[in-house]
C-alpha positions in Angstrom: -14.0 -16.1 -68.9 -14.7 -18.0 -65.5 -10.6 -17.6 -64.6 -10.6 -13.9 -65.9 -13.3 -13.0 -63.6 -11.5 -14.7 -60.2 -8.1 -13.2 -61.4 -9.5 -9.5 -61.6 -11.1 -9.7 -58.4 -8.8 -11.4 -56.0 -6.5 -8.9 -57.5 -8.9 -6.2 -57.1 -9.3 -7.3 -53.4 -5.4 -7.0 -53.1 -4.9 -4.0 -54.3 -8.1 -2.5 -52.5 -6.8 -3.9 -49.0 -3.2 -3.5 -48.9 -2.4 0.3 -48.2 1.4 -0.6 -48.5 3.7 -2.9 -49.8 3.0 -5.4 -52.5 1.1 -7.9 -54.3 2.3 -10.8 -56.0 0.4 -13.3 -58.5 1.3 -16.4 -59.6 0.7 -19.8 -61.4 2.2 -22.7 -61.8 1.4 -26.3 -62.9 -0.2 -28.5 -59.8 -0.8 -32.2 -61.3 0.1 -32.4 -64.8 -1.7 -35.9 -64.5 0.3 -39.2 -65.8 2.3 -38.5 -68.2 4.2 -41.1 -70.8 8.1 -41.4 -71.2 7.8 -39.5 -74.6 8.2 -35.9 -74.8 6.3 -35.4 -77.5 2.6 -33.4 -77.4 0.5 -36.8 -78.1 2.0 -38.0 -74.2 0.3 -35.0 -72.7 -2.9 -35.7 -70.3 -6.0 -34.7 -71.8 -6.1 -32.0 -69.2 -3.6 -30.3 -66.6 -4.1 -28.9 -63.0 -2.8 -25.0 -62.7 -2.0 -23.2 -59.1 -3.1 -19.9 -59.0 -2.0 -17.6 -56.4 -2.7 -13.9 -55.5 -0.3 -12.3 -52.2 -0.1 -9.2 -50.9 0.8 -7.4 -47.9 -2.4 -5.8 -46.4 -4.1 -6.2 -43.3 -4.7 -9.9 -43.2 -7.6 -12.3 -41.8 -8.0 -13.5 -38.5 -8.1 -17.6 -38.7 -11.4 -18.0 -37.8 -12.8 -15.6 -40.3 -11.0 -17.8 -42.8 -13.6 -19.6 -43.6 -16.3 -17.3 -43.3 -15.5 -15.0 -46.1 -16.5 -17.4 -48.2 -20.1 -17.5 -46.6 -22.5 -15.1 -49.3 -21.6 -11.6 -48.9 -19.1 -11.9 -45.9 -16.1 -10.2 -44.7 -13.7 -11.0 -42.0 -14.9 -7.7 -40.0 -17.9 -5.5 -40.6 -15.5 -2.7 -40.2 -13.1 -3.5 -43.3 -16.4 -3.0 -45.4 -17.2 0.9 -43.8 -13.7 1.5 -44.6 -12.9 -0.3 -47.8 -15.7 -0.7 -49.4 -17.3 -4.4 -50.8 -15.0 -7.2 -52.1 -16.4 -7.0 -55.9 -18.5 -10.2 -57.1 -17.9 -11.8 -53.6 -15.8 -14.8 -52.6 -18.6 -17.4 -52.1 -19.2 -16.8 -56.1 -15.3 -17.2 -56.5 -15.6 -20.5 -54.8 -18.6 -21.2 -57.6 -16.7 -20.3 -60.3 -13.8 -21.9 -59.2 -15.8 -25.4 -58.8 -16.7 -25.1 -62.2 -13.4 -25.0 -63.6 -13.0 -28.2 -61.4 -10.8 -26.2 -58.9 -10.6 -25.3 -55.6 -10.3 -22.6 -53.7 -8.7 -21.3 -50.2 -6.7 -18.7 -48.4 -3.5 -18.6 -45.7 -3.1 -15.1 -43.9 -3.1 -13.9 -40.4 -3.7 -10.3 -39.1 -1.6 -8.0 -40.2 0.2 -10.5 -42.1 -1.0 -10.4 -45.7 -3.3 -12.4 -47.5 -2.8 -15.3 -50.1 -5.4 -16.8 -52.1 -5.0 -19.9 -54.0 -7.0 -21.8 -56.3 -6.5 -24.6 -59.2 -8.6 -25.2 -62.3 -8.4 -27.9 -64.5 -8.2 -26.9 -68.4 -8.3 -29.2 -71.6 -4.5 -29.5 -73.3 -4.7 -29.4 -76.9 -1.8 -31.3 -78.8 -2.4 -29.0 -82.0 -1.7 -25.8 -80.3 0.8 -26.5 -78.5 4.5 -25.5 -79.4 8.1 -26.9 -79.0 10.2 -25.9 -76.1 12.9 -23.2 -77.9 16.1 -24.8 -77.0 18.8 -22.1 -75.7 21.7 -20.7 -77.9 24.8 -23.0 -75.4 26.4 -19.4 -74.8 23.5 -18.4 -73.0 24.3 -21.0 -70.6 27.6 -20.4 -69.9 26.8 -16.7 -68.9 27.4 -15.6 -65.6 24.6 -13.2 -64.5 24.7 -10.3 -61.3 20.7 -9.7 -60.5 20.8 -6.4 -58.5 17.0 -5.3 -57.4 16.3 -3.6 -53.8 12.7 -6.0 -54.6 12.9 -9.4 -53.2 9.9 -10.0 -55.6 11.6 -8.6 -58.5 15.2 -10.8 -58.1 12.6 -13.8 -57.6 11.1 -13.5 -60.9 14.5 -12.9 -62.7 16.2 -15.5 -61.1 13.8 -18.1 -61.9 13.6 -16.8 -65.7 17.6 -17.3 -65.9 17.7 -20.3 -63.7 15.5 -22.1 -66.1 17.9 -21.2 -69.3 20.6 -22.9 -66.6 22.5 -19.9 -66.3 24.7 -19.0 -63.2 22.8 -16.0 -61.2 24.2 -14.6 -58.0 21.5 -11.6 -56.4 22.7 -7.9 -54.8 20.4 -6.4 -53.6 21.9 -2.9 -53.7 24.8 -0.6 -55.1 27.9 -0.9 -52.8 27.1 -4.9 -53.0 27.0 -5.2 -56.4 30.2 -3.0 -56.2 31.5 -5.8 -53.8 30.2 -8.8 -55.6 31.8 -7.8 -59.0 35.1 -7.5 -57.3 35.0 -10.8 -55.7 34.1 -12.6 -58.7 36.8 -10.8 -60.7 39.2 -12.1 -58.0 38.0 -15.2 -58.2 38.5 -15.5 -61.5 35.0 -15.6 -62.8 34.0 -12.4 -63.5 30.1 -11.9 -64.3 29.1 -11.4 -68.4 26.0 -9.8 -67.4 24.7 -7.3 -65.2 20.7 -6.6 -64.9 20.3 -3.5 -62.9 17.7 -2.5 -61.5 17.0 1.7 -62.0 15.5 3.1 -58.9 17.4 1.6 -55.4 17.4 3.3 -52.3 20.8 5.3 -52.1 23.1 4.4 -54.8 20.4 4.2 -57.8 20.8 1.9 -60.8 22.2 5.1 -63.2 24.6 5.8 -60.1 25.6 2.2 -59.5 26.6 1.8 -63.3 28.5 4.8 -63.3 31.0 3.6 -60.7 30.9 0.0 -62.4 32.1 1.4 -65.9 34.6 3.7 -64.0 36.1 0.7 -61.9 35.7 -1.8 -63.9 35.6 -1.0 -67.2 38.5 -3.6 -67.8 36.1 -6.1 -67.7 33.4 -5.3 -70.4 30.8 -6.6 -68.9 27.3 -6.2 -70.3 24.7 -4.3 -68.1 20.8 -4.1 -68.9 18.9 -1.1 -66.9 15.2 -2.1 -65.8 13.6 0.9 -65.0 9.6 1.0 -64.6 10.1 4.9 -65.7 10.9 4.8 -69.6 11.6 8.8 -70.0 13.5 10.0 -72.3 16.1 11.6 -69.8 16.6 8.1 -68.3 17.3 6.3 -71.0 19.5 9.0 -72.6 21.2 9.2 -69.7 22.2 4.9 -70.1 22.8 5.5 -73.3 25.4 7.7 -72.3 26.8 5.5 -69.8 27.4 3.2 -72.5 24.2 0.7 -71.4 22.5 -1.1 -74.3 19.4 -1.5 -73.3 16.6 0.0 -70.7 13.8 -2.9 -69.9 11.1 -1.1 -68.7 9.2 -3.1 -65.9 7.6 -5.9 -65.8 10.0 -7.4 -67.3 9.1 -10.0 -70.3 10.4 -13.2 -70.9 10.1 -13.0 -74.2 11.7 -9.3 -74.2 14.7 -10.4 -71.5 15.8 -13.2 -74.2 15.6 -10.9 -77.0 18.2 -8.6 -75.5 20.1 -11.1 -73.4 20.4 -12.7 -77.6 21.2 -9.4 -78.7 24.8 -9.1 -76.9 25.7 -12.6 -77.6 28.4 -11.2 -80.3 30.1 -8.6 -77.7 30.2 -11.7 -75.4 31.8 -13.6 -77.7 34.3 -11.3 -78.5 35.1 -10.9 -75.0 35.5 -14.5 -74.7 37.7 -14.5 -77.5 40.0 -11.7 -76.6 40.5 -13.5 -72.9 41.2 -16.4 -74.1 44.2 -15.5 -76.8 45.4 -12.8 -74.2 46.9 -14.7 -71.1 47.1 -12.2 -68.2 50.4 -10.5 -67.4 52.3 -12.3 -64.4 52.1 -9.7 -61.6 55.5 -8.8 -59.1 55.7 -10.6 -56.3 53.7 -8.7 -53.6 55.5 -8.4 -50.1 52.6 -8.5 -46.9 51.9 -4.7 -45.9 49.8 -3.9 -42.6 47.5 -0.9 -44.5 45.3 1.3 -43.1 42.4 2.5 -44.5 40.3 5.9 -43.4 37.3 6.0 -45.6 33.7 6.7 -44.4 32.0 5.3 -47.4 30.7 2.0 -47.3 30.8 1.4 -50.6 34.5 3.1 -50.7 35.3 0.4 -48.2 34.3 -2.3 -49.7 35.4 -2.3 -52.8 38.9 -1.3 -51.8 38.8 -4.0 -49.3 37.6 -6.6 -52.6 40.6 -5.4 -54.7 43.1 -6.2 -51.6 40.8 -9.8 -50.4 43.6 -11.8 -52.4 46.7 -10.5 -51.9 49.0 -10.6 -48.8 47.7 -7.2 -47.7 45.9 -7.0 -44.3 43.4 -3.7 -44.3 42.2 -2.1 -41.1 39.4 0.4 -41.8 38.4 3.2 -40.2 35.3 5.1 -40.6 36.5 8.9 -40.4 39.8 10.7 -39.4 39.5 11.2 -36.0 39.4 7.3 -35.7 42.1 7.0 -38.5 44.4 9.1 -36.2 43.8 6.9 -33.5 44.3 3.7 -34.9 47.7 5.2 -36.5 49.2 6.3 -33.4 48.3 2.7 -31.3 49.1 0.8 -34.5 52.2 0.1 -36.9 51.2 0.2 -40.4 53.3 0.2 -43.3 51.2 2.4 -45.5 47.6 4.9 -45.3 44.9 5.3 -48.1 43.5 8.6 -46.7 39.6 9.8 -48.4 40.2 13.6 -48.2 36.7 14.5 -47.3 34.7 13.0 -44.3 32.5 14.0 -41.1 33.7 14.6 -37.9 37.7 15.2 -39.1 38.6 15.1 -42.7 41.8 13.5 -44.5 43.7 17.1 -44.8 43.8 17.5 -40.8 44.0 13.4 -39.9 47.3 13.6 -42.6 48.2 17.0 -40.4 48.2 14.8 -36.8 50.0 11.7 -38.4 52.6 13.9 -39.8 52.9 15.8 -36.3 52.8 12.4 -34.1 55.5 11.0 -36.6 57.8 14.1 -35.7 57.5 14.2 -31.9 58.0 10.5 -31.5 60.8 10.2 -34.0 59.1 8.1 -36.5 59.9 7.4 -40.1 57.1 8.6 -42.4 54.9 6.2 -43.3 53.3 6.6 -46.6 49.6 8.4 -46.9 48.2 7.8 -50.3 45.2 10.8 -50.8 42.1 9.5 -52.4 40.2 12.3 -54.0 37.5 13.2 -56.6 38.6 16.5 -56.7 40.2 17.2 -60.2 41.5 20.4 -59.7 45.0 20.7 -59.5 45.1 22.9 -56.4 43.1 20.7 -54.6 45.5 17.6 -55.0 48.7 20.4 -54.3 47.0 20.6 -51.0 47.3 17.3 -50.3 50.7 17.2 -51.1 51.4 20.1 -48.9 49.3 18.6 -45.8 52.0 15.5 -46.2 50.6 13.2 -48.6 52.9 10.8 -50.8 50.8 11.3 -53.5 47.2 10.5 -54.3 44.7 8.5 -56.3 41.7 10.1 -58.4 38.1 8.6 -57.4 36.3 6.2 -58.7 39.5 4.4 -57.8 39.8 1.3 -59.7 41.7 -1.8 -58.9 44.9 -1.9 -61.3 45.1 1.8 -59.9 45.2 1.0 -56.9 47.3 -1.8 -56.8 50.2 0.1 -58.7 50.4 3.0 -55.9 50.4 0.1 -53.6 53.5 -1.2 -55.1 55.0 2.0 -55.6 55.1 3.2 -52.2 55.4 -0.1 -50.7 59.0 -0.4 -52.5 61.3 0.2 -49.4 59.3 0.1 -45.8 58.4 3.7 -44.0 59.8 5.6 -46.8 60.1 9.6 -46.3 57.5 11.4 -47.7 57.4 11.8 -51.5 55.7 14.6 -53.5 55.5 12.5 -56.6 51.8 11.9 -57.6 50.4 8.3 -58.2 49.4 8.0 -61.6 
């Protein structure tokens, strides 16, 4: 009762203080007290220390307040109370409860800065109730997990969930690097199993983010989880049609992450299977290329840039077509991966100047591979007509790309083709 009461109203004070942000709570064990070399229940002390903590973001305490709040009936600044009110059952009674609980209790914050209030209690451990640790299926161990959450708070939590069933967890903290992350770990060799993605991200959102993962990596079969702290219907029947298993709706459970992590063990399996009785294809020899790329997406760049980090390929990017043009005609590059729609000049009239500085200074067509996500047939004749070789459907993905590569790349400079990479 006494620990419910300080919870709820340092919480209380957190939320009634910080206008923006976040607030955090916590607890951990402080001294377990000696301990035997057993592991069963009977070694435990008779009672064990917790460390409670409440943080948030709001407007902070001056240090030398700090210790006056705790004073009866006291806040940092008279002003606080005209604007936010009273701080519930007060702290100086916090500090009495706390004392019974054999605790104590204290704060770190600075103006501005965010508050955080800790406190211990001590609390009787009883051998009867307690229950063995459940030991991890060894699977779950060897799984290789991508953590992407725009919420330093929220990869916290989930990293220290999986770190303690010892799996491998590597953190994104949006789309385009989760886009880049999977790519390097598939180059790499060591591609992740699991992909726990968080729904609402600034720019590329989670439902947008797995799109372009199931279109560019769907070689892979890698697992993704959607945690979402909006559970309607349209969400998750819009996962479900991505192919996404399950929605976790936020905050997210142990007990309910395990469950479903347990759930796709088989499909893991199988895809663990299937890898290792079906060695990978050896690849043709690839010859270096100097290749250009004129892409204003960020994402766009880097994951074409991931798909190209091992190979002999060196990749100058530039961010529209006006640039693009310019680093063509100061440059020599052996072949162009042209995005067809961008600010300031598009890919139709960049291909347009290429082609025309080729022909006034005598130079052998180089080849311009069109990347579009237009499907319609006379959108990609127009790129053939502007003097593309041939282009590439987006959401390019990496075996794709890498064929086109070698296509075009067979004989240096080539004349323009009209064939279209397939």
């Amino acid at each position: 009762m006494r620990l419910r009461q300080v919870l709820i109203n340092l919480i209380g004070n957190a939320v009634k203080f910080t206008a923006k942000g976040e607030i955090g709570v916590d607890c951990r064990i402080g001294d377990p007290g000696q301990r035997g070399e057993g592991t069963t229940a009977r070694d435990w002390p008779a009672e064990v220390e917790l460390l409670f903590s409440v943080r948030d973001t709001g407007i902070g305490i001056a240090p030398e307040k700090q210790e006056e709040i705790f004073k009866s009936f006291t806040q940092a600044d008279s002003s606080t109370t005209r604007e936010y009110g009273g701080t519930g059952l007060g702290l100086t009674i916090y500090r009495h409860l706390v004392e019974k609980m054999g605790g104590r209790i204290w704060v770190e914050s600075g103006p501005g800065q965010g508050s955080t209030f800790y406190f211990t209690a001590r609390f009787r451990v009883d051998p009867e109730e307690m229950t063995a640790v459940s030991v991890m299926p060894p699977l779950i161990k060897e799984m290789k997990v991508l953590v992407v959450d725009d919420n330093e708070i929220n990869r916290l939590i989930l990293k220290e969930i999986l770190s303690g069933w010892e799996v491998s967890v590597s953190e994104a903290v949006d789309g385009p690097m989760c886009l880049e992350a999977i790519a390097e770990a598939e180059n790499e060799g060591t591609p992740f199993q699991l992909i726990l993605l968080d729904g609402k991200m600034p720019g590329m959102d989670g439902l947008e983010t797995a799109r372009e993962i199931k279109s560019r990596f769907a070689h892979l079969d890698q697992i993704i989880m959607l945690l979402t702290s909006d559970n309607s219907f349209k969400n998750m029947k819009r996962a479900k049609e991505l192919g996404i298993p399950f929605c976790l709706v936020k905050p997210v459970k142990k007990g309910e992450l395990r469950s479903a992590v347990e759930a796709t063990l088989g499909k893991v399996v199988l895809i663990a299977e299937r890898k290792r009785t079906s060695p990978p294809a050896k690849l043709p020899e690839l010859k270096p290329l100097e290749i250009l790329l004129i892409e204003d997406a960020r994402e766009n760049q880097i994951v074409i840039k991931s798909y190209l980090k091992n190979s002999p390929f060196h990749i100058e990017v530039a961010e529209n077509g006006k640039v693009g043009v310019d680093k063509f005609t100061s440059g020599r590059f052996d072949l162009v991966l042209m995005d067809m729609r961008m600010p300031i000049m598009d890919g139709y009239q960049a291909t347009v100047e290429i082609r025309s500085w080729e022909r006034l200074n005598g130079r052998v067509s180089v080849p311009i591979i069109a990347l579009t996500a237009d499907a319609l047939k006379e959108d990609r004749d127009r790129c053939l007509a502007v003097g593309c070789s041939g282009y590439l459907s987006k959401p390019v993905g990496k075996d794709q790309l890498m064929n086109a590569i070698r296509e075009y790349a067979k004989a240096e400079h080539v004349e323009t083709q009209s064939a279209v990479a397939k």
